[in-house]
C-alpha positions in Angstrom: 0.0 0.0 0.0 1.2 3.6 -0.9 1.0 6.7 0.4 -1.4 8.1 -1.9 -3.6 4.2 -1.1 -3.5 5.3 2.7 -4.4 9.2 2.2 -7.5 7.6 0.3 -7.9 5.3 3.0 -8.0 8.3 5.6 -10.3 10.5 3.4 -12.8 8.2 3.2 -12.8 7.3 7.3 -13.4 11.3 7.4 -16.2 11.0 5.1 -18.0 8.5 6.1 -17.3 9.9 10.2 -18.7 13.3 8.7 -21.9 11.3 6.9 -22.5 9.5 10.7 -22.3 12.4 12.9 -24.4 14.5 10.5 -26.9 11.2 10.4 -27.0 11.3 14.2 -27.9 14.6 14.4 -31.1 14.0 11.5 -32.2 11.0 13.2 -35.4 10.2 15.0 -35.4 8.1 17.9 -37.6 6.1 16.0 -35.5 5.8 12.9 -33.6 2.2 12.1 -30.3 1.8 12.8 -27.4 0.7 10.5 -26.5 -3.2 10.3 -23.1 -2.1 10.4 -20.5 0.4 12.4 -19.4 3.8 10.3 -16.6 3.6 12.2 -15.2 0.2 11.7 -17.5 -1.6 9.5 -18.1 -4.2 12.1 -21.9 -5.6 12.7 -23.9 -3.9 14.6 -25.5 -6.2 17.0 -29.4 -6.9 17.4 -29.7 -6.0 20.3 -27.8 -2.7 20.5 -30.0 -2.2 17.1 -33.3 -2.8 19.0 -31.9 -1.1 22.6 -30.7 2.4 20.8 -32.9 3.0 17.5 -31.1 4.9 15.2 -27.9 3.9 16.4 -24.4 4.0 13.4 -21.7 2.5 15.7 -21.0 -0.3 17.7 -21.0 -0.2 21.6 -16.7 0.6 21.0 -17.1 3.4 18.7 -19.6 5.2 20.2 -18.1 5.0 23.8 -14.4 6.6 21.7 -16.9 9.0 19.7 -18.5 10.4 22.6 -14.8 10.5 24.5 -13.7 12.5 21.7 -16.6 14.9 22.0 -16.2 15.9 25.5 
């Protein structure tokens, strides 16, 4: 991988950070949450879908994303 392969890389995790957190801030309570983190493209769980509708990370990205916030 090159450096122009990893500044893609990185430009795209800001993207897709920048879609979530403006997503999060559209979202209803009621609205369905992604199948998978925008963070790390990991599944989100069932349960975490049905506990926190609306949710677009997993349990680990959300705990770091709201760290980051503070």
């Amino acid at each position: 991988m090159d450096i122009c392969d990893k500044a893609n890389d990185y430009a795209d995790h800001l993207n897709r950070n920048a879609i979530a957190n403006q997503l999060a801030m559209v979202r209803s309570p009621a609205a369905e949450s992604l199948t998978e983190c925008v963070d790390c493209g990991e599944p989100i769980p069932m349960k975490r879908r049905q506990a926190m509708p609306g949710c677009v990370r997993c349990v680990s990205c959300e705990s770091r994303h709201e760290r980051k916030k503070r």
